[in-house]
N, C-alpha and C positions, 0 to 999 in steps of 0.2 A: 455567483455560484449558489446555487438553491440549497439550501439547509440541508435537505435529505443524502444529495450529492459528497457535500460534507461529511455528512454522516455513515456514509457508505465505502464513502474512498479509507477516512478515518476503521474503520472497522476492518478494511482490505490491508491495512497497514500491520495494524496491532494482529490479524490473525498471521501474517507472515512474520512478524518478532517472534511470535509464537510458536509455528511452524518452523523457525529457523532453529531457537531454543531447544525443543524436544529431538528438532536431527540432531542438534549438537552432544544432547546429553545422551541419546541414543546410538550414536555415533553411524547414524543414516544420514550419507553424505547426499544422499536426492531430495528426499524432506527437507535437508539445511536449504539446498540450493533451490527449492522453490519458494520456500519462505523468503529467498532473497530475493525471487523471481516476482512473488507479491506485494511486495514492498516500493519496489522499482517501480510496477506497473504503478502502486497506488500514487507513488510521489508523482511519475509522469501527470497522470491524470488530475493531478489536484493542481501541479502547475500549470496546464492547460485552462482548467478554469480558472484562475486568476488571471490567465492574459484576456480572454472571454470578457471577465468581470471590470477588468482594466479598460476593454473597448466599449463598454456600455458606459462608461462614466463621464 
């Protein structure tokens, strides 16, 4: 996985904690639920690169 990749999926993660936090406190149930929506995405994608990173080795 290239550092940057890391870097990016990492930041897709933490802005959806983030995102989910403020619906919650705000009690905007769509902002929660995309926050969850990027989070998921980020985990997908960061798992894919380890199986990627797993065939290079």
């Amino acid at each position: 996985m290239a550092f940057d990749d890391k870097v990016d999926n990492k930041a897709e993660e933490y802005g959806g904690k983030a995102k989910e936090q403020v619906g919650k406190a705000t009690d905007d149930e769509q902002l929660e639920a995309e926050g969850r929506a990027d989070q998921t995405s980020s985990k997908l994608k960061q798992a894919g690169e380890k199986i990627k990173d797993a065939f290079k080795h």
